[in-house]
N, C-alpha and C positions, 0 to 999 in steps of 0.2 A: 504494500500500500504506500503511495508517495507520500510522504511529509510537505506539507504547504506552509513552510513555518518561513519568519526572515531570517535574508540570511543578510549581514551588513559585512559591507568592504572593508577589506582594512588595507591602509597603507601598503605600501610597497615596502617599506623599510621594516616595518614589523614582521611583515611575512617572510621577508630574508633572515629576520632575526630567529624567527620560528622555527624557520627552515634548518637554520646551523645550529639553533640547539639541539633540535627532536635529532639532527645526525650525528651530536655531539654524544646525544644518549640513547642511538639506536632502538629508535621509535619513531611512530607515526606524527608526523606533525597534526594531524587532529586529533589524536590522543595528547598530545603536548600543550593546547591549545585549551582544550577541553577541563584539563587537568589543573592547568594556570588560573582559570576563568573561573572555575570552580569554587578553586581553594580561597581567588580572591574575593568572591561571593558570600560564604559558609557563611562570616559574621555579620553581613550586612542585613539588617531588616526590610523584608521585600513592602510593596505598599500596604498588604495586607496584617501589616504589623509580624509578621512570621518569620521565620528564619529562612534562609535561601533555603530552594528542595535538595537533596542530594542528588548528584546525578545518577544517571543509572547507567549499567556497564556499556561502555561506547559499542565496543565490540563484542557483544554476547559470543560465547563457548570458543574466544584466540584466549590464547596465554601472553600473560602481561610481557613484556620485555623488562 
């Protein structure tokens, strides 16, 4: 089933950034991405007064690197 969510641009500069970490630590730059966005999410209160959701596994049944 397609997901119809946004997706927003990011820089050119960051995506290089992206790029040479997730190779730095032999992973997927969307699992790098995902992971960053995440983490720096967790403590923020969403508009809901809530805590960010946790994400759920990017890659269902791959093994992490």
């Amino acid at each position: 089933m397609p997901r119809n969510l946004y997706s927003p641009r990011l820089s050119d500069d960051v995506v290089r950034a992206l790029y040479r970490e997730a190779q730095r630590r032999r992973m997927p730059m969307t699992r790098l991405a995902d992971e960053l966005i995440t983490a720096a999410l967790a403590d923020r209160p969403c508009s809901t007064g809530n805590a960010a959701p946790q994400a759920a596994e990017p890659f269902p049944g791959r093994k992490a690197a």
